[in-house]
N, C-alpha and C positions, 0 to 999 in steps of 0.2 A: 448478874442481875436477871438475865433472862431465868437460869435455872431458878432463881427465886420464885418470879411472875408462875412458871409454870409446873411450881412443887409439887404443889396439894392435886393437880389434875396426873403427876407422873405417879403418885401416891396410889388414887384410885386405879388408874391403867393400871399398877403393878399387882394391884388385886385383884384386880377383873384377870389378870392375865394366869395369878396364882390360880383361883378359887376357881376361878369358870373355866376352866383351861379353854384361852384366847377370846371369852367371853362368849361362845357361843351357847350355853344356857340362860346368859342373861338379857338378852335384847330383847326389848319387845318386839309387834310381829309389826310395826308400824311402816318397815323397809327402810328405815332412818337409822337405824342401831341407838335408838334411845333405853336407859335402862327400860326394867318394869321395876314395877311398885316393889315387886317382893324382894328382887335382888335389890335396888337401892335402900333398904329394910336390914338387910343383911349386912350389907358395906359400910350402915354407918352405925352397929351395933357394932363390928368389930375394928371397925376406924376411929370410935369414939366422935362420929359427927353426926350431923344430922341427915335426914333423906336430902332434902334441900339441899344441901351442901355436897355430897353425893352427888345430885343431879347436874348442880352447877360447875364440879369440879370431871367429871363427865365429859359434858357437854366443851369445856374446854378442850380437854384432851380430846374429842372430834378433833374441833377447831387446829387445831394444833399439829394433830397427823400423828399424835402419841398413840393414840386409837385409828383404826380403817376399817370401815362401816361396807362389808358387803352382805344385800340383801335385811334379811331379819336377821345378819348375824357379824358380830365385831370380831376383831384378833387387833393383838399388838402389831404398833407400825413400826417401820423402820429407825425411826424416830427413838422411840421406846428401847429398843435393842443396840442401838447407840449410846445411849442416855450418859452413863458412864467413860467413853473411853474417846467421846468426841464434841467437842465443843459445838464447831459448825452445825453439828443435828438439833442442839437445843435450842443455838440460833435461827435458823431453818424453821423448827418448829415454831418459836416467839415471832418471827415475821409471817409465818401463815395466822398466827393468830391476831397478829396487826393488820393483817390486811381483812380481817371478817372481825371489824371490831365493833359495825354495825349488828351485826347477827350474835354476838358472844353480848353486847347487851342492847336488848331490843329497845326499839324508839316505844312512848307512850301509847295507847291505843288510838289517845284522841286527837291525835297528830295527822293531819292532810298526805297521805302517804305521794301523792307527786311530790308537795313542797319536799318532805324527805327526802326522797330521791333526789332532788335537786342539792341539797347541802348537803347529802352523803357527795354527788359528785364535785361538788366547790371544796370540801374539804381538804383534800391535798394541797391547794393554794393558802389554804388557814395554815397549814403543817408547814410550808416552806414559809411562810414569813415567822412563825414563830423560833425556827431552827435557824436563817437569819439573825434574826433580834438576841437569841443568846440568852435569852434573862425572862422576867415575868414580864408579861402583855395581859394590857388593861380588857376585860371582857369588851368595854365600849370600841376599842381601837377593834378589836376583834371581830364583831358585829360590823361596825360600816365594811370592812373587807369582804366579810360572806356574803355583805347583800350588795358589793357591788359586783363579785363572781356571781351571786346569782342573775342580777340582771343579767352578765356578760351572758349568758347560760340562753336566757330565755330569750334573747337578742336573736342568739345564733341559730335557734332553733326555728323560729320564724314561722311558729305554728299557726295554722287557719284551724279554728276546730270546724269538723263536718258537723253538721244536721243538727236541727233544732235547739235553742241554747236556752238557759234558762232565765227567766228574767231577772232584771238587777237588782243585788240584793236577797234572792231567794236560796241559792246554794255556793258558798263560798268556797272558790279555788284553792288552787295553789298560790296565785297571787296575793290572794286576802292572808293566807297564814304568816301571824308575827313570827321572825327568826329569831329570836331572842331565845326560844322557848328548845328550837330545835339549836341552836347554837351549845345552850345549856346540856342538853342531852348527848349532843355529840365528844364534849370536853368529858363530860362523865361517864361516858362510854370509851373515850380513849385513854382516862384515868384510869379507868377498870383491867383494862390489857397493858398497863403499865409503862405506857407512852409516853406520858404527861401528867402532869397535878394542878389539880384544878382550886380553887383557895380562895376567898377573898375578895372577887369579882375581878381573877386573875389567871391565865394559863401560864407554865413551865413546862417546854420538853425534858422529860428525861434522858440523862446518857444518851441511854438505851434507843428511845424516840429521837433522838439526834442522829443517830448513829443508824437509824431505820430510816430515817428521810433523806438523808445523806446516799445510801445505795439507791433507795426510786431513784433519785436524779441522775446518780451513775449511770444505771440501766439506760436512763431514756436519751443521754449521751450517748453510750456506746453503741446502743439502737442506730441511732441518727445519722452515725458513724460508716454504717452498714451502704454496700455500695447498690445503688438505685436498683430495688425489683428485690432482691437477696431475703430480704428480711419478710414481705410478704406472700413469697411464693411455696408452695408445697415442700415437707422434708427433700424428695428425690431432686426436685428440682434445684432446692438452694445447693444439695451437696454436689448436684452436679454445678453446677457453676463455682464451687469451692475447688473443682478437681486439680484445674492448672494454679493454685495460687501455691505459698509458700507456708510450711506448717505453723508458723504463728501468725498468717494473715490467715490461713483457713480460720485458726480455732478464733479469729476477733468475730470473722465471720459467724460463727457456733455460736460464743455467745451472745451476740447482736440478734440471732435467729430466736434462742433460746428464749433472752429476754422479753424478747414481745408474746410469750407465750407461757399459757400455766404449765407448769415441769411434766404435770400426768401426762398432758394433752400430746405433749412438748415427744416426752420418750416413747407413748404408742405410736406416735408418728414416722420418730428412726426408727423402731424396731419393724413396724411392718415396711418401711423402704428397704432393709435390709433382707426381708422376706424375696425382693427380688429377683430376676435373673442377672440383675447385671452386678457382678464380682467388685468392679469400682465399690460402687454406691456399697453396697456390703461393706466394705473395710473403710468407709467414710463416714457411714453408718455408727460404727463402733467407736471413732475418733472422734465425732459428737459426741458420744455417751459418755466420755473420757471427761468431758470439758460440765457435763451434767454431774456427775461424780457420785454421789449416795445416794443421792434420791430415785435412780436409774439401775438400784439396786435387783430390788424384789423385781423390774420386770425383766431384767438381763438374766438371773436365774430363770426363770419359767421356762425361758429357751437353749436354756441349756440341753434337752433331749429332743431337740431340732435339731437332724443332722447337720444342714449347709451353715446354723448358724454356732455350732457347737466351738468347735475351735476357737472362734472369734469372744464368746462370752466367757469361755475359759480364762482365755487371754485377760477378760477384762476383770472377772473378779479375781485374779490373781496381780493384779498389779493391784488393784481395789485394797485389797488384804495386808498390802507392801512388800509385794515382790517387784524385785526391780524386771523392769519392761524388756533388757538382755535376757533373762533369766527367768521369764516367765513361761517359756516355749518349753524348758522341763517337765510343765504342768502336763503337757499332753500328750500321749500313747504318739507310740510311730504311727499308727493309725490315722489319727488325728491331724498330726502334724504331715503327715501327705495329703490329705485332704488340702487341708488350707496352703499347701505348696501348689497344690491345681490351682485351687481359686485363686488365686496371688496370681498365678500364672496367666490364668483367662482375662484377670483385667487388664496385666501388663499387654495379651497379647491384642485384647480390645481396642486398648486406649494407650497403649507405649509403642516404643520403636524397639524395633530388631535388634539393636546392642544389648536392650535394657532385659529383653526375653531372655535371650542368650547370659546376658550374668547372672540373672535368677536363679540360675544353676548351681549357682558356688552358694544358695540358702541351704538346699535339701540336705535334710538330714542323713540322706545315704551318703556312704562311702565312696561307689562308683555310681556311672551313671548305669550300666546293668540293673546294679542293684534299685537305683531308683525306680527304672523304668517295669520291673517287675511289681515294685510297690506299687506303685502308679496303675497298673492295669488293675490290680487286683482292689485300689480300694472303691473304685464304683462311681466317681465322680463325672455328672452330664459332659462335662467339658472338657474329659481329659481327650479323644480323638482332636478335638480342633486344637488343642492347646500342643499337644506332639506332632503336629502338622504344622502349627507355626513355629514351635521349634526348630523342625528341620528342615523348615527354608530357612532357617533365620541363622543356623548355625554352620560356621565358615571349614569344619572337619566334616570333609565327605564321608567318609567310614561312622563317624556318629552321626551321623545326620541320616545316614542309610537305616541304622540301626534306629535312631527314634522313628523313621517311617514305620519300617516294621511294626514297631511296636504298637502305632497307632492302628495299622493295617489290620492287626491279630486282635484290636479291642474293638474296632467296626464288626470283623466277620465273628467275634464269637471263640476265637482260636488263641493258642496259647505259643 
């Protein structure tokens, strides 16, 4: 059903993405990536639609994330390059476009834009009682509900307005505006994104709209879930309090984090915590973006030719792709794979104990420890002096442990 709702918008993206290779002749210079005139002119000449249509099917695929609008210029989203081979993307896409289902179809002009606001935010309480009810709900049963979440709204808000006010009767509020009108608009705006059917002076969730209100609530569970401070404190900070837990209490954690947050917001946030020095956060970093999954796509590529994060995003679009998570260490050069045996190393030696430093040992991909310790010098890593220093307090064979000093010795002074 989703791919249905969002055909005719995949339709147009896939010609913006044919014809304008990634759309970048067609945006206007608005900084919105809305067509121009002359490209939606074109689109619905050889689409057989109209400009109108065009426009609206467009402006969907925004919404949707089928398109990704930077500056005065669009390209296909991740969304779009999925289309075929993954369901979740299209879903993914149909709930971005349920959640901006006020902006995909706009309220009246001559509608009191507070009151709006107001039952745009009452609305989710309309959506759970009607995915409740199960069946068709009467507009009037409909209507006392939203205007009794709107009072609850206006209650809570407990507004004094400041300075001068107008007299009674001369400019009408948000209180004065009948909801009947914006209740009507709202059902026909979440008809339009294929939520709901609106009919008869009657709503119906769709599936689909069942099946959308049903995860909100998941989320706001799972959120709720989240142990006190976790869920609204900084990426670096929740993952460090993730550090000591257990791998499926971390990732409840991940997602609880996640949820309260929009996925863009959500993944620049890990990616630059992973930007920093501390090697934990780095590799926790990336086991958040595991639990994010495709949408964490495009910006885990970008950093791919960032050395300290390279390894690690390797790692992740290749298990991304279905390689299994054994067998995805093949993905990267010896090179590589020393690198990310230091960092591994620095955070066990940060944040683990001395047994755990010392089995590290039996990861490296070298044969001996010679051999590793030559790779080691040689690939450039800030950390490898402290991390061969904790090595060889940390390991119980004087002779190797003589020899990891050395080796550390020879990467401080420059010497080989």
């Amino acid at each position: 059903m989703a791919r249905a709702v969002l055909a005719d918008a995949a339709t147009v993206a896939r010609w913006a993405d044919s014809a304008l290779r990634p759309g970048r002749e067609g945006a206007g210079a608005d900084g919105k990536g809305t067509l121009s005139a002359a490209t939606a002119e074109r689109a619905a000449a050889e689409l057989g639609l109209t400009p109108d249509q065009i426009r609206h099917d467009w402006d969907t695929a925004r919404l949707a994330g089928l398109v990704e609008v930077h500056g005065d210029s669009a390209r296909p989203g991740w969304r779009l390059r999925a289309w075929h081979r993954d369901d979740s993307a299209v879903l993914r896409g149909w709930v971005a476009l349920f959640d901006a289902w006020s902006i995909a179809h706009p309220e009246p002009a001559d509608l009191e834009p507070a009151a709006v606001a107001e039952v745009v935010s009452a609305m989710p309480q309309v959506l759970s009682f009607l995915q409740l009810s199960a069946g068709p709900v009467p507009l009037a049963q409909l209507l006392d509900l939203l205007e009794q979440r709107v009072t609850e709204l206006r209650t809570e808000r407990c507004e004094i307005p400041y300075g001068p006010q107008p007299e009674p009767g001369m400019e009408p509020g948000a209180e004065d505006t009948p909801l009947t009108p914006l209740l009507e608009w709202s059902l026909r705006a979440l008809a339009s994104v294929g939520a709901l059917t609106y009919g008869d002076a009657q709503a119906t969730l769709t599936p689909l709209g069942s099946w959308a209100v049903w995860v909100k609530l998941e989320q706001i569970c799972v959120a709720a879930q989240s142990p006190a401070g976790n869920i609204e404190v900084a990426a670096e900070d929740m993952l460090r309090g993730c550090a000591q837990l257990r791998p499926n209490a971390a990732r409840a954690e991940y997602r609880a984090w996640l949820a309260a947050r929009p996925v863009g917001a959500a993944v620049t946030e890990l990616i630059d915590a992973a930007r920093g020095e501390d090697a934990l956060i780095r590799g926790l970093a990336f086991e958040a973006l595991r639990v994010v999954g495709a949408p964490a796509e495009p910006d885990v590529r970008t950093v791919v030719d960032e050395t300290p994060l390279r390894p690690y995003a390797l790692l992740w679009l290749a298990e991304h792709d279905g390689a299994d998570p054994e067998d995805a260490h093949a993905m990267l050069t010896r090179e590589e794979s020393t690198w990310l045996w230091v960092d591994t190393a620095a955070a066990v030696a940060d944040h683990g104990e001395a047994p755990l430093l010392v089995r590290h040992l039996e990861s490296a991909v070298q044969a001996t420890v010679p051999a590793l310790l030559d790779e080691v010098r040689a690939v450039g890593h800030p950390r490898t002096v402290q991390v061969l220093v904790a090595l060889a307090a940390a390991h119980p064979d004087p002779a190797l442990a003589k020899a990891v000093r050395r080796a550390a010795f020879q990467v401080h002074t420059g010497g080989s």
